[in-house]
C-alpha positions as CSV (number, residue, x, y, z in Angstrom):
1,X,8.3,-4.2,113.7
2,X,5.3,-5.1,116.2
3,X,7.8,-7.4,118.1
4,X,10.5,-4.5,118.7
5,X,7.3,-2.0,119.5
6,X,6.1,-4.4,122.2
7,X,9.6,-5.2,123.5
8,X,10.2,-1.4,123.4
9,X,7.1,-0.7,125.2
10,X,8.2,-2.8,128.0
11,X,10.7,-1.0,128.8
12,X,8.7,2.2,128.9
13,X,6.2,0.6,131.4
14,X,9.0,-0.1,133.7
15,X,10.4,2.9,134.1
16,X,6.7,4.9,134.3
17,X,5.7,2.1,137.0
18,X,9.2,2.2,138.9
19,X,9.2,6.4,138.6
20,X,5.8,6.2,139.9
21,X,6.7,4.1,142.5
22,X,9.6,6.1,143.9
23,X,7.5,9.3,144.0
24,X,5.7,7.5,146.4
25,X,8.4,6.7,148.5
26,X,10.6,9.9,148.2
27,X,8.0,12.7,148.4
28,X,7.4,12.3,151.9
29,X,4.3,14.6,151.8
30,X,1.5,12.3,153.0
31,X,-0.6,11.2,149.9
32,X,-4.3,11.9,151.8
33,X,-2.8,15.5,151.2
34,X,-3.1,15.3,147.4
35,X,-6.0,13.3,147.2
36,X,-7.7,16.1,149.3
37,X,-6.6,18.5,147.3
38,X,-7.6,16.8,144.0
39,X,-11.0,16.3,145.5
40,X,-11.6,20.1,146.1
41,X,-10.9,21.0,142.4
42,X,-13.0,18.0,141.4
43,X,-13.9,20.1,138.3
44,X,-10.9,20.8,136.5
45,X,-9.4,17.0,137.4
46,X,-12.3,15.4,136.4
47,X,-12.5,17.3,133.0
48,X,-8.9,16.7,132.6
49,X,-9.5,12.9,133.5
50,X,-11.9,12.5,131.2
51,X,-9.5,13.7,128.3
52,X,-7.4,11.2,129.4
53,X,-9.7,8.7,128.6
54,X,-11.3,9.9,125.6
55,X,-7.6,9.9,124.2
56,X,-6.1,6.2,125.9
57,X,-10.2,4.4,124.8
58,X,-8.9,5.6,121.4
59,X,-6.2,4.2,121.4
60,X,-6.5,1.0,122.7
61,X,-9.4,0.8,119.9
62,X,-6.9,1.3,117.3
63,X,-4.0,-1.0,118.5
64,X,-6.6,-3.8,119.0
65,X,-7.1,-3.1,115.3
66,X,-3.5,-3.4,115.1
67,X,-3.4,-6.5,117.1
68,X,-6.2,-8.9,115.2
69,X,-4.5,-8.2,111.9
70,X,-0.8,-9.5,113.5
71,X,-2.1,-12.3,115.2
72,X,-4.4,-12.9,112.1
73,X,-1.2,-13.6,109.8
74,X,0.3,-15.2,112.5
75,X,-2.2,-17.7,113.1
76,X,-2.8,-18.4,109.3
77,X,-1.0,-21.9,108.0
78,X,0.9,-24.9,109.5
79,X,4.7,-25.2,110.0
80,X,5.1,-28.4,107.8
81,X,3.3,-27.1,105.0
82,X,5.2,-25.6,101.9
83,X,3.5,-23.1,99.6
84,X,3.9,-23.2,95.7
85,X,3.5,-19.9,93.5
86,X,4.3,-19.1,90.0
87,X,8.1,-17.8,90.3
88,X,7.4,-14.5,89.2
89,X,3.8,-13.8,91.9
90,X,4.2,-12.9,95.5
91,X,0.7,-13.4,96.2
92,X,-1.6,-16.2,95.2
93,X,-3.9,-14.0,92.9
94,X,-0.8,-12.8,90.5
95,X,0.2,-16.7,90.5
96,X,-0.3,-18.5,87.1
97,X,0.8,-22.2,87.6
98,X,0.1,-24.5,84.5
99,X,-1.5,-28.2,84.9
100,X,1.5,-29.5,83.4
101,X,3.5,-28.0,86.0
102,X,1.8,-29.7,89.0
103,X,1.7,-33.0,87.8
104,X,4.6,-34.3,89.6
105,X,4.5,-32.6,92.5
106,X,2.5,-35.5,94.4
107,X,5.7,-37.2,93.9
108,X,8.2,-34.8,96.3
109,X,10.2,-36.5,98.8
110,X,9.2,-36.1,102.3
111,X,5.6,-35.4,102.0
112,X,2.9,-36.7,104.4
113,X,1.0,-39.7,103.1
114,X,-2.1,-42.1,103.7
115,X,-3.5,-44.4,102.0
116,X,-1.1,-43.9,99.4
117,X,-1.8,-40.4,99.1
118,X,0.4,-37.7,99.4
119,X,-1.2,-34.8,101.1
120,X,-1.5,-32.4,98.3
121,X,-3.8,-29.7,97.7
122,X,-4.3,-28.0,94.2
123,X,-6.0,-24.8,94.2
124,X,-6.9,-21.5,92.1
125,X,-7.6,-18.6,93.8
126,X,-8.3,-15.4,93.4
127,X,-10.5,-11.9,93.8
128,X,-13.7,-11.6,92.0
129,X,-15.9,-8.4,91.7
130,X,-19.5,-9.3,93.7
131,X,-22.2,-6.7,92.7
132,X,-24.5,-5.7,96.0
133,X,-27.7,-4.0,94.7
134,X,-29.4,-4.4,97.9
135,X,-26.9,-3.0,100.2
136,X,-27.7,-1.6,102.7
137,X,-27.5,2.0,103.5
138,X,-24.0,3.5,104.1
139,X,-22.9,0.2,103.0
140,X,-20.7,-0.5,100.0
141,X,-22.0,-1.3,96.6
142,X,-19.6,-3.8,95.6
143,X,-17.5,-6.8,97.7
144,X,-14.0,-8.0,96.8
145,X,-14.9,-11.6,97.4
146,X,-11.9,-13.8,97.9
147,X,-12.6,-17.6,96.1
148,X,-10.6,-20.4,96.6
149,X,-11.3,-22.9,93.3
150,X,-10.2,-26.6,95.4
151,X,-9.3,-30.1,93.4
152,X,-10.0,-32.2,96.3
153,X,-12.0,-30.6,99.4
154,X,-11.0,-33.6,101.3
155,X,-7.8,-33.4,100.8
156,X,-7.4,-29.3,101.4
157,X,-9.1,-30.0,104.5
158,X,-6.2,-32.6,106.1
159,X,-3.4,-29.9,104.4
160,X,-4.9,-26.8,106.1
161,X,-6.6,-28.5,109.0
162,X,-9.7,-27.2,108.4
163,X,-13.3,-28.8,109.9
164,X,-16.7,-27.6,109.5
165,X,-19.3,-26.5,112.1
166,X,-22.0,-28.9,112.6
167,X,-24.8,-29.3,110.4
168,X,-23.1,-28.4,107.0
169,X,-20.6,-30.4,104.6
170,X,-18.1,-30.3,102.1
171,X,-19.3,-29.5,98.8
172,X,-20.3,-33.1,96.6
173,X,-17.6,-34.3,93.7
174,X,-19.9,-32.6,90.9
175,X,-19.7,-29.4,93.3
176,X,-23.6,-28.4,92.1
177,X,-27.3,-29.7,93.5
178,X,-30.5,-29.1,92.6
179,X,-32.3,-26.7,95.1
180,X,-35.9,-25.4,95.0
181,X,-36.1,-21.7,94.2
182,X,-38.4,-18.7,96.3
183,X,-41.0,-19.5,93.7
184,X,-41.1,-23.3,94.1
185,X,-39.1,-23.7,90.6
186,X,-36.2,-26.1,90.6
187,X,-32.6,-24.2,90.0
188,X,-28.9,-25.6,90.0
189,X,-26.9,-24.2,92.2
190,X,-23.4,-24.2,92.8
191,X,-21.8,-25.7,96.3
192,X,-19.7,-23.4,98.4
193,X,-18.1,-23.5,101.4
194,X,-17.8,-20.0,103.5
195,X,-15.2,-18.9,106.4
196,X,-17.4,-17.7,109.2
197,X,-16.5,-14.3,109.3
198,X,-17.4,-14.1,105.4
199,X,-20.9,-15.5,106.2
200,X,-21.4,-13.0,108.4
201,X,-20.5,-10.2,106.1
202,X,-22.6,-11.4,103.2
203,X,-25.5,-11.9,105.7
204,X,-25.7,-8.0,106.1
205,X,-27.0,-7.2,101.9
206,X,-29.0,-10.2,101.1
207,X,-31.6,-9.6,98.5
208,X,-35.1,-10.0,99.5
209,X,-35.3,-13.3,97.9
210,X,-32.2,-14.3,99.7
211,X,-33.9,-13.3,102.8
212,X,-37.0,-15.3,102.1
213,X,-34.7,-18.8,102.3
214,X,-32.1,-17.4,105.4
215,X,-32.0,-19.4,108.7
216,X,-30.9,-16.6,110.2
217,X,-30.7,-12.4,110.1
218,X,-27.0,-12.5,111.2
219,X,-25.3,-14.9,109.1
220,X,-25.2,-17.5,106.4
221,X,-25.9,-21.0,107.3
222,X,-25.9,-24.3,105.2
223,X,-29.2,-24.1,102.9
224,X,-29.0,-20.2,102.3
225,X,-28.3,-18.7,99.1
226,X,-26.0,-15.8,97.5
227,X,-26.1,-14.4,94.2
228,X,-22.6,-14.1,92.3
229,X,-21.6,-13.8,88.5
230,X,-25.6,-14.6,87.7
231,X,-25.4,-17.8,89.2
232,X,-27.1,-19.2,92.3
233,X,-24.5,-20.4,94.7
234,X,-26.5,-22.8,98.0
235,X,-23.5,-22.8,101.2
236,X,-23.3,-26.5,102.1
237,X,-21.2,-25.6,104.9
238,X,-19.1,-23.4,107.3
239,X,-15.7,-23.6,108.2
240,X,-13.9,-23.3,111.6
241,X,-11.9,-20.8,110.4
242,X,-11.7,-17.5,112.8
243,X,-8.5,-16.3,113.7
244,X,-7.2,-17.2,110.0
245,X,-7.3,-15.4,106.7
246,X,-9.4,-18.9,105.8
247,X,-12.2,-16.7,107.6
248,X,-12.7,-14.8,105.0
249,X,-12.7,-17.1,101.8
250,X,-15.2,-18.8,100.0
251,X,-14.2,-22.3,98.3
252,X,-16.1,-24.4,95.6
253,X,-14.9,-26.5,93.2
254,X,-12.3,-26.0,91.2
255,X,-13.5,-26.7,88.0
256,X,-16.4,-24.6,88.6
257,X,-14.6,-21.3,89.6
258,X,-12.5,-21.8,86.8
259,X,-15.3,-22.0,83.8
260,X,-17.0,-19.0,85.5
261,X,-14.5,-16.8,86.3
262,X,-11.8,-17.5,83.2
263,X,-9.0,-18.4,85.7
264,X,-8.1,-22.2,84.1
265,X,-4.9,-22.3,85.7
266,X,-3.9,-23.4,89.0
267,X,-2.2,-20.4,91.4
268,X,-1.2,-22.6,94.4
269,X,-0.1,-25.6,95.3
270,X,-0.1,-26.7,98.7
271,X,2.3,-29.4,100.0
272,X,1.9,-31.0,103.4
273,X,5.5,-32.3,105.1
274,X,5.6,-33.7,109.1
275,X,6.8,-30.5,110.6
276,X,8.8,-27.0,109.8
277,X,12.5,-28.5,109.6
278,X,11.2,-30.6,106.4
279,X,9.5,-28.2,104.9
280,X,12.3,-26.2,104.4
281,X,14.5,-28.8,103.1
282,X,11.6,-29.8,100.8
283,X,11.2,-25.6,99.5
284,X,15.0,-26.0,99.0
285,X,14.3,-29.3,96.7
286,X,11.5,-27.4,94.8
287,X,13.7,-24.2,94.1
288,X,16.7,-25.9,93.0
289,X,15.1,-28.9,91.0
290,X,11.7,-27.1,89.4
291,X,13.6,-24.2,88.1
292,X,12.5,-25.0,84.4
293,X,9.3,-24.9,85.8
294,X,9.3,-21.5,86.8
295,X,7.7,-22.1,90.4
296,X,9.1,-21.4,93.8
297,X,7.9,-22.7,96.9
298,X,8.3,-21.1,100.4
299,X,7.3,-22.3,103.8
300,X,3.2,-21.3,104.1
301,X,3.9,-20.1,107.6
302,X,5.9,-17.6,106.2
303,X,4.3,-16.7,103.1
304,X,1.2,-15.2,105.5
305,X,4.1,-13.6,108.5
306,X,5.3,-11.7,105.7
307,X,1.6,-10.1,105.0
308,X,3.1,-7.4,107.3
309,X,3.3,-4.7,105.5
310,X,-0.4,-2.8,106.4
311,X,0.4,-3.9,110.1
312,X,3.7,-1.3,109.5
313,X,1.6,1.1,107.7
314,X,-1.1,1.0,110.2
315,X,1.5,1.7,113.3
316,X,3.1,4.5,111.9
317,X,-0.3,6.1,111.1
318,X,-1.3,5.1,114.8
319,X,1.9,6.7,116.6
320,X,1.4,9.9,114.3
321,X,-2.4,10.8,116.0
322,X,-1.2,9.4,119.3
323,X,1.4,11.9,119.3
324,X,-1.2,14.6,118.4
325,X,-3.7,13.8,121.2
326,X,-0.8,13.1,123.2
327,X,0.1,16.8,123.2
328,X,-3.3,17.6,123.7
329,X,-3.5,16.0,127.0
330,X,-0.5,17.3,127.8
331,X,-1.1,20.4,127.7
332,X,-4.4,19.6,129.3
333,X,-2.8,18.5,132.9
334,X,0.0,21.3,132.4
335,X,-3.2,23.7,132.3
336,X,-4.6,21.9,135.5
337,X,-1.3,21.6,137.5
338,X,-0.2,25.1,136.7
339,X,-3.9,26.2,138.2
340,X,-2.9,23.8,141.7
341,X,0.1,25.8,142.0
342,X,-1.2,29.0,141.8
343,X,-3.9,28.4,144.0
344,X,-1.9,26.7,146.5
345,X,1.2,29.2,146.9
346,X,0.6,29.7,150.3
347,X,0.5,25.5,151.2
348,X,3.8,25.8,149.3
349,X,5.3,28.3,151.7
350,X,3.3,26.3,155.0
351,X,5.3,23.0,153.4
352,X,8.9,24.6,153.0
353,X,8.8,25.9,156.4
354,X,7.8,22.8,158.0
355,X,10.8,21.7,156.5
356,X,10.0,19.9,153.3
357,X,12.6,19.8,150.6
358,X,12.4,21.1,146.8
359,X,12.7,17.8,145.6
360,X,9.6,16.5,148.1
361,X,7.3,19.1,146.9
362,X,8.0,18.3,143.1
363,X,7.2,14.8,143.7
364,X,4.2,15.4,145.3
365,X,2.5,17.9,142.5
366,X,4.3,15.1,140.2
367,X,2.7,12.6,141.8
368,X,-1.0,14.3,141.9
369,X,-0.6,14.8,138.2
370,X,0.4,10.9,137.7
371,X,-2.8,9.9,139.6
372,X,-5.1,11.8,137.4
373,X,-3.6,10.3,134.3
374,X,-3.5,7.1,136.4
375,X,-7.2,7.4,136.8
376,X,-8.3,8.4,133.2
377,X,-5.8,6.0,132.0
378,X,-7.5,3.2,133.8
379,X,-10.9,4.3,132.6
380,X,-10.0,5.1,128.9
381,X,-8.3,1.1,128.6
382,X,-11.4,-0.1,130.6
383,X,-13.4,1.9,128.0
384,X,-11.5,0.5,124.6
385,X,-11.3,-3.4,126.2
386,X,-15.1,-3.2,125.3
387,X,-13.8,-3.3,121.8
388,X,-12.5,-6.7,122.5
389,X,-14.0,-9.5,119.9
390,X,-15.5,-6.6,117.3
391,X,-15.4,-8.2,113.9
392,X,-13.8,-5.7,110.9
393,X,-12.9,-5.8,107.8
394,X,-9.5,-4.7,106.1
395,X,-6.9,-5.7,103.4
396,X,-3.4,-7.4,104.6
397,X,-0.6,-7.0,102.6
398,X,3.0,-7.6,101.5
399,X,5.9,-4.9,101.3
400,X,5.9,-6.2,97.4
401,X,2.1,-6.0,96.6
402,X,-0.3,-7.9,96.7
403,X,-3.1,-8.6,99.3
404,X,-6.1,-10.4,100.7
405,X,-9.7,-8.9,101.9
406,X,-10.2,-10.0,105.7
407,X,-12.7,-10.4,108.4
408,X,-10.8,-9.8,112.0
409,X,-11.5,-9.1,115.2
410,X,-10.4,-7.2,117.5
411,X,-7.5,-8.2,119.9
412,X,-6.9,-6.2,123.4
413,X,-4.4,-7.9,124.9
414,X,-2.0,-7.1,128.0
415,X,0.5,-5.3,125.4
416,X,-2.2,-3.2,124.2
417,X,-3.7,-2.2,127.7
418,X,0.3,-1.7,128.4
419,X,0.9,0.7,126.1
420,X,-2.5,3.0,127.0
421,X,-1.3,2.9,130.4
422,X,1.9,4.0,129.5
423,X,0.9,6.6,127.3
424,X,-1.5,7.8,130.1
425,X,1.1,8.1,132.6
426,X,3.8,9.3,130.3
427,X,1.3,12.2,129.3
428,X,1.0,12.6,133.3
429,X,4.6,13.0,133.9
430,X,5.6,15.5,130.8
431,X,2.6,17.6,131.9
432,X,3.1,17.6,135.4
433,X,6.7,18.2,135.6
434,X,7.2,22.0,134.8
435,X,4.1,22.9,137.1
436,X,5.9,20.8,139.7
437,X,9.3,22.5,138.9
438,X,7.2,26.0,139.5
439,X,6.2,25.0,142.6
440,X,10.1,24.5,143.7
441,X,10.9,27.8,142.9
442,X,8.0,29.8,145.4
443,X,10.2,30.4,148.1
444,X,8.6,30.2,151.3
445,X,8.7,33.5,153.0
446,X,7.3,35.3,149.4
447,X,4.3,32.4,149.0
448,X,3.0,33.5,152.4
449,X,2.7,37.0,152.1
């Protein structure tokens, strides 16, 4: 739906830009005359510019929104690797895959291998309920904390391509180490591994004694501590993970997550093959063979595509207020342009007598009403682009349930600056034309009495 809104879009620009274009051309009326005029009612076309860009910043806030979640999903997973769920889940936390189940999946044709090892990770994940007494103010009380339970570290690191900032590491085989406490006692803590734009969520309602250990205000780093399900968890390390769903996940070891959380079962299996053509064949294999099984496997690039369905929610709820504040500003220039016509009935007659057509003046009131929205649509996308790299947080989700707790940022893009432009300049042209159409109609003899 994104695609065919961008593709649409495109041809909206076009015909705005080429519209725009030919006023230019066909209007004949010299353009220093509009300008001028503009100038000299600096009030009202100021005001109205302004509303222009209150309403196009807004908008290209939201469809950045809009933006970081597509390219979030679309950026999440590799095209050889296949993704394993309990038959009856569409989403890793509703998954329920048994250990006897998985055993023999290291043995599928046409997976990678090295060293005699077929890359293979086995992994339980799912959504646990983190308690946030210290919160701060305005702040929610309680985080939907995505874990990811992991056999092998190692090994989920090669499948999902996966490397750690400098300075931390994986968690150890045991997955626990002895730290030293606030008050200099000795406690075992559990190892994790955070996304980056996790860290930086947790950083914001640390405890006080959390606070006395932190490297730093704005984010975990290895060496800090979190409190979850009355244990002590230490992060070991970070993960290069922004621009993925990965970004907002914690992992620790499997065995671990299990015991504390009563998940003993495994929810996903992922498979690593040498590129997307494979993979298929491979989910093919899986469906066909494994049916006793009950599991089903899909390619992983197209498990997260298909996390779509807020993206579709989010748009429609996006075109309804741009259509509200679209009419707003329309009637906004309408209000302006029908106050240049009435003040400048008499230039209207002075214009038709010198021998300027119908058609020439309508372009040029057109156009002046096209180069205020031109103007605030410039400075409203100018405005929003500042939005540009803002981290959020929201839920993605597929049309058959399901979802996962992110950390995004913000994406302005060219399509996103292309379609305030074009709401700018389409707001122009619908509230410009039936002023302009006014001014046609003054015929000249009658405007200059």
């Amino acid at each position: 739906m994104t695609d065919i809104f961008l593709r649409n879009l495109g041809w909206v620009t076009g015909i705005l830009t080429l519209t725009t274009v030919g006023l230019l051309l066909v209007a004949r009326i010299p353009l220093r005359y509009n300008i001028r005029n503009l100038s000299l009612r600096w009030i009202p076309t100021t005001l109205t510019a302004l509303a222009f860009m209150a309403v196009i910043a807004l908008l290209t806030v939201m469809l950045a929104f809009v933006s970081g979640m597509v390219r979030l999903t679309q950026m999440t997973g590799h095209p050889g690797n296949v993704l394993i769920l309990d038959e009856s889940a569409n989403d890793e936390a509703f998954s329920n895959i048994p250990a006897t189940d998985v055993g023999d999946l290291v043995n599928l044709p046409g997976l990678v291998r090295e060293g005699g090892r077929a890359w293979v990770s086995l992994e339980t994940y799912l959504v646990v309920n983190q308690l946030l007494p210290y919160a701060r103010p305005g702040r929610p009380q309680r985080r939907f904390l995505q874990m990811r339970g992991i056999e092998d570290v190692q090994m989920a690191a090669l499948v999902h391509e996966l490397r750690l900032h400098p300075g931390g590491s994986w968690f150890s085989p045991a997955g626990v180490r002895e730290i030293v406490g606030p008050k200099g006692q000795k406690i075992t803590a559990i190892e994790a591994v955070l996304g980056e734009g996790i860290a930086r969520e947790m950083a914001q309602d640390r405890s006080p004694e959390e606070l006395a250990q932190a490297k730093s205000p704005h984010t975990l780093l290895p060496g800090d501590i979190f409190f979850l399900a009355d244990r002590t968890w230490v992060v070991c390390g970070l993960m290069q993970s922004a621009g993925t769903t990965f970004d907002s996940e914690v992992w620790a070891k499997r065995s671990l997550v299990a015991g504390i959380f009563g998940k003993n079962t495994y929810t996903t299996v992922v498979a690593r093959t040498p590129d997307a053509r494979v993979a298929r064949q491979l989910c093919e294999y899986i469906n066909t063979r494994y049916q006793k099984a009950a599991i089903r496997a899909r390619p992983e690039k197209e498990y997260f595509s298909n996390l779509q369905e807020t993206n579709r929610q989010l748009l429609v709820a996006i075109s309804f207020v741009t259509v509200i504040m679209a009419v707003g500003g329309i009637f906004g220039v309408m209000n302006t342009m029908f106050a240049a016509v009435s003040q400048r009935t008499a230039d209207i007659g002075v214009l038709r007598l010198l021998g300027f057509s119908r058609w020439q003046i309508l372009g040029s009131f057109l156009l002046e009403s096209l180069l205020i929205a031109l103007v605030g649509g410039a400075l409203g996308c100018a405005l929003g682009s500042l939005s540009h790299g803002w981290t959020a947080t929201s839920i993605v989700s597929g049309s058959q349930g399901g979802g996962k707790f992110v950390v995004l940022r913000l994406v302005v893009d060219a399509g996103t600056l292309a379609a305030g432009m074009t709401l700018a300049l389409a707001m122009g042209a619908l509230g410009g034309l039936l002023p302009a159409w006014r001014a046609t109609r003054l015929r000249p003899l009658e405007a200059l009495q």
